[in-house]
C-alpha positions in Angstrom: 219.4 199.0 139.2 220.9 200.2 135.6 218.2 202.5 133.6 219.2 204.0 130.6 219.2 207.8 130.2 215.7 207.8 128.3 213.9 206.5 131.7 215.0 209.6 133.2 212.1 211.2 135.2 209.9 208.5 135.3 208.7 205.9 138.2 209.4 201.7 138.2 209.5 199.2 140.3 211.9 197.4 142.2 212.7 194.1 141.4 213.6 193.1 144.8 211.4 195.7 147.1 208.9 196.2 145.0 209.1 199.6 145.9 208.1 202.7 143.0 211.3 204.2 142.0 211.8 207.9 140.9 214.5 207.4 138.3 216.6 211.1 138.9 217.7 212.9 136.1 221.5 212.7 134.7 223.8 215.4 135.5 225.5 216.4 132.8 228.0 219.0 134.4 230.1 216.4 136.4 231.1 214.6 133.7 230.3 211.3 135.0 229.5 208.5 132.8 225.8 208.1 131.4 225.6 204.2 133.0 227.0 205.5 136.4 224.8 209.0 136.5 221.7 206.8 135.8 222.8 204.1 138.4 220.7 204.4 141.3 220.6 202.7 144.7 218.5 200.7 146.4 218.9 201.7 149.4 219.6 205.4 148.4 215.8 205.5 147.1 214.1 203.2 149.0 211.4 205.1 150.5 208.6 204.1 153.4 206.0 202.2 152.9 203.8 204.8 153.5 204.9 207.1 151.0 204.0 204.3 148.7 201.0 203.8 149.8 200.1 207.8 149.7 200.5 207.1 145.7 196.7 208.0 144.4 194.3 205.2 143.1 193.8 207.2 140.1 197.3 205.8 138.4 195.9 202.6 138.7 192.7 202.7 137.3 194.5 204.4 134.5 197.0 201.7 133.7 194.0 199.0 134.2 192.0 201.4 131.6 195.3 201.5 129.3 195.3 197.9 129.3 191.9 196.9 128.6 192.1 199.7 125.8 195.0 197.7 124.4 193.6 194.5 124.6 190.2 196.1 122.6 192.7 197.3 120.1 194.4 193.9 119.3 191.1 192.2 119.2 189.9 194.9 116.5 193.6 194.7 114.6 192.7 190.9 114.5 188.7 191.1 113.2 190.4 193.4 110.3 188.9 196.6 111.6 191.3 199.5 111.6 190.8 203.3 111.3 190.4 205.0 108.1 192.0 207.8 106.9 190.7 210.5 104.1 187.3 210.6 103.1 184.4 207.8 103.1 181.4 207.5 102.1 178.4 208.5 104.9 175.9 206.1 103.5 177.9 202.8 103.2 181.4 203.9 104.5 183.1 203.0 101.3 186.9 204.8 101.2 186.4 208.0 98.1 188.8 210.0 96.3 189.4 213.3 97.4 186.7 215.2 95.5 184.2 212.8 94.4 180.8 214.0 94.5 178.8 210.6 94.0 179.4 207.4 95.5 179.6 204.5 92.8 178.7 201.7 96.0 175.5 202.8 96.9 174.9 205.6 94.9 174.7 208.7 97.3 175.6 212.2 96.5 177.7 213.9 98.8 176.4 217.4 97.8 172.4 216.9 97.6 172.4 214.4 101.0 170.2 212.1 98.6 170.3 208.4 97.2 170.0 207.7 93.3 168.5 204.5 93.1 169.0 202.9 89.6 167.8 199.7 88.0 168.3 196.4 89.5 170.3 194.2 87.0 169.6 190.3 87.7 171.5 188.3 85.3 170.8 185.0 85.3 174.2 182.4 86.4 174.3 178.6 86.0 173.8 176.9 89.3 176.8 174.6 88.8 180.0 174.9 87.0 180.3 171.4 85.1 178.6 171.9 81.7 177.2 167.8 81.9 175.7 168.2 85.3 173.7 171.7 84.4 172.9 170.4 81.0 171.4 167.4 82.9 169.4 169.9 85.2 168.1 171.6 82.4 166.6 168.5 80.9 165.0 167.1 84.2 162.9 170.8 84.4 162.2 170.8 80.9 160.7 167.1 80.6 159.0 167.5 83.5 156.9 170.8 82.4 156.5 168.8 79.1 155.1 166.2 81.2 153.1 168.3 83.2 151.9 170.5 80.0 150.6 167.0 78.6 148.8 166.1 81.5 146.8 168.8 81.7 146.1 169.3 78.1 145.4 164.9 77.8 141.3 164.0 78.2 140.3 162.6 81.3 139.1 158.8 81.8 135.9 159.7 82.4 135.2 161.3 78.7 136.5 158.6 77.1 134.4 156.1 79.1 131.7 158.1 78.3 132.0 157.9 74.6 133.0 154.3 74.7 129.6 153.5 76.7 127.9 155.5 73.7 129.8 153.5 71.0 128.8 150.5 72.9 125.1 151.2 72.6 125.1 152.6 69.0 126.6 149.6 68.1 124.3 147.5 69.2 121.4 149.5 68.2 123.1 149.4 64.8 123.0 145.7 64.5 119.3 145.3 65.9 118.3 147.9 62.6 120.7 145.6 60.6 119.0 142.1 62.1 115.8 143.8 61.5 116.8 144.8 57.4 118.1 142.2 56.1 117.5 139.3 58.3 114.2 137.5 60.0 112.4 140.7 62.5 111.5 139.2 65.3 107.5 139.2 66.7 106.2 142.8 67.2 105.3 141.5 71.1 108.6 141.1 72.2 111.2 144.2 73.2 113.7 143.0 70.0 110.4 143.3 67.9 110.0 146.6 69.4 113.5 148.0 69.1 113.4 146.7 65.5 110.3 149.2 64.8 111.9 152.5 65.8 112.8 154.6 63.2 116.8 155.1 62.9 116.8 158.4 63.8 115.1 158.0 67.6 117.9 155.0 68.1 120.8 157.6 67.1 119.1 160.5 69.6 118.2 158.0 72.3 121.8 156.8 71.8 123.3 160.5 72.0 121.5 161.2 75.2 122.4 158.2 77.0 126.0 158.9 75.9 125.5 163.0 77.3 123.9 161.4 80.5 127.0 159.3 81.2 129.6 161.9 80.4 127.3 165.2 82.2 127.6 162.4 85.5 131.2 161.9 85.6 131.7 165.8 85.0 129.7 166.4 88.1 131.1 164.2 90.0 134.4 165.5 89.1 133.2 168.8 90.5 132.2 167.6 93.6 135.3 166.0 94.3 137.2 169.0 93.8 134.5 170.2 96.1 135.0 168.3 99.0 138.8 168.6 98.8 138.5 172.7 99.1 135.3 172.4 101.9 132.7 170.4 103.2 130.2 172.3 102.1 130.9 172.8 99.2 131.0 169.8 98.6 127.3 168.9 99.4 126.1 171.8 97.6 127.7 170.8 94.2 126.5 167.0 95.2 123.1 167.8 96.0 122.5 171.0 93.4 123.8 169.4 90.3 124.4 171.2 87.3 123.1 174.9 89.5 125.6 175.0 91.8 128.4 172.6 90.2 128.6 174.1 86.8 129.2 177.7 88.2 131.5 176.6 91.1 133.3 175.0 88.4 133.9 178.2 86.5 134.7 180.0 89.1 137.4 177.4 89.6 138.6 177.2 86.1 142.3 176.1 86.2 141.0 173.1 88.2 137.9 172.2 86.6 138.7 172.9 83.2 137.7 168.9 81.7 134.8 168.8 83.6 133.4 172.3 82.5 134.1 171.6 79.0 132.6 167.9 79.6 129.1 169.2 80.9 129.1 172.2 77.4 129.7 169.4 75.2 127.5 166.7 77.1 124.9 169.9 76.5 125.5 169.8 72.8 125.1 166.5 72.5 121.9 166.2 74.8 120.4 168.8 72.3 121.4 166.7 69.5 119.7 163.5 70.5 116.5 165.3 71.8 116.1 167.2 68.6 116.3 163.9 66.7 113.9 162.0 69.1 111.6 164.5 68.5 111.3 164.8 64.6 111.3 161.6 64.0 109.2 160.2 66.8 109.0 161.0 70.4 110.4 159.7 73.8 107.4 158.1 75.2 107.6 155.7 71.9 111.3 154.8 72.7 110.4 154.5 76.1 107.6 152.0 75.1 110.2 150.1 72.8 112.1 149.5 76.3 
């Protein structure tokens, strides 16, 4: 087989023996031509079997090693990763100029061994890129906390149905003194003869506490729903301790129980109200009578 003059010294195989060759080193001083000094023959160098079978293991493990190392290095020359040359960083492996001291990437300092942490700058980026579509985001979050900023701050049913119940009975009170002033009082015997006799100011207290009875009931029970929904028994104790245990577990849970806090302090001051004008002008036992 033809070799060129570079292969000189080192071992093949034959194409058609399969045999490891020894390609011989060109002579020079006999002036022969490079192609026919680095022809050799295959029947010249065929050697025995055996000598080729006396070649050591070792060459190849080391031609299996050289491959696999190859094919490692091809997959690594694909995934991007390939050696670096001149100085990096030991913290983060960022590539540095020759003779920086401090790492701008993470910060470390190549002379003290130590981190400088600074301040963590979060600046605050648009989730989309179309103007419209963020500007409509933007107004979805804004009228919903407005929404949800009016629902806590509106009154709750229950207040208002208290009141109402009180305007309801004032009303009517207010048209029995009425009936009783200017029109025909009725006979002293029956409860609209009664009613008539109280004085005004024992209708407008008895009225007040009726109206702070409603709305300190729907507070409670306010309470002990929110009760109920944290733990059974807490629950039962605001049920069955009213006011005692309610109106403190309420505090304690003010973001939730807000309305019906502030429902039992003004159903309070009302109650006072009403019982301080029941009492100067008369007394409960004669409104009770009148009913």
């Amino acid at each position: 087989m033809a070799v060129p003059d570079t292969a000189a010294g080192k071992q093949g195989k034959c194409p058609k023996c399969q045999n490891v060759v020894r390609v011989p080193t060109p002579k020079s001083a006999t002036g022969t031509s490079p192609a026919a000094g680095a022809s050799v023959s295959a029947a010249s160098t065929k050697k025995p079997a055996s000598s080729a079978s006396s070649k050591p293991v070792a060459k190849k493990t080391q031609a299996a090693s050289g491959s696999l190392a190859s094919g490692i290095g091809s997959l690594l020359d694909d995934a991007g990763l390939v050696r670096k040359s001149g100085p990096t960083c030991p913290s983060c492996g960022v590539d540095l100029k020759p003779g920086v001291v401090l790492c701008v990437h993470c910060g470390y300092n190549l002379e003290t061994k130590q981190s400088m942490k600074g301040y963590d700058a979060k600046v605050e980026r648009p989730e989309f890129e179309n103007e419209t579509l963020q500007m409509a985001v933007d107004n979805m979050r804004r009228d919903k906390m407005v929404e949800s900023r009016r629902e806590k701050a509106a009154m709750p049913w229950w207040v208002l149905v208290s009141f109402l119940i009180g305007a309801i009975v004032l009303c009517g009170a207010g048209v029995v003194l009425i009936d009783a002033n200017f029109g025909e009082p009725a006979p002293p015997e029956t409860r609209m003869g009664r009613l008539q006799q109280l004085p005004v100011l024992v209708i407008l207290g008895g009225t007040a506490c009726l109206t702070a009875a409603v709305l300190s009931l729907f507070a409670h029970l306010s309470i002990c729903a929110f009760g109920f929904e944290k733990k059974l028994w807490q629950g039962v104790a605001c049920f069955f301790i009213p006011f005692l245990y309610s109106l403190p577990y309420g505090i304690m849970n003010w973001s939730e129980n807000k309305a019906p806090v502030k429902g039992l302090m003004v159903a309070a001051g009302v109650a006072g109200a009403g019982i301080f004008m029941v009492m100067y002008a008369g007394s409960f036992r004669m409104l009770w009578d009148a009913l």
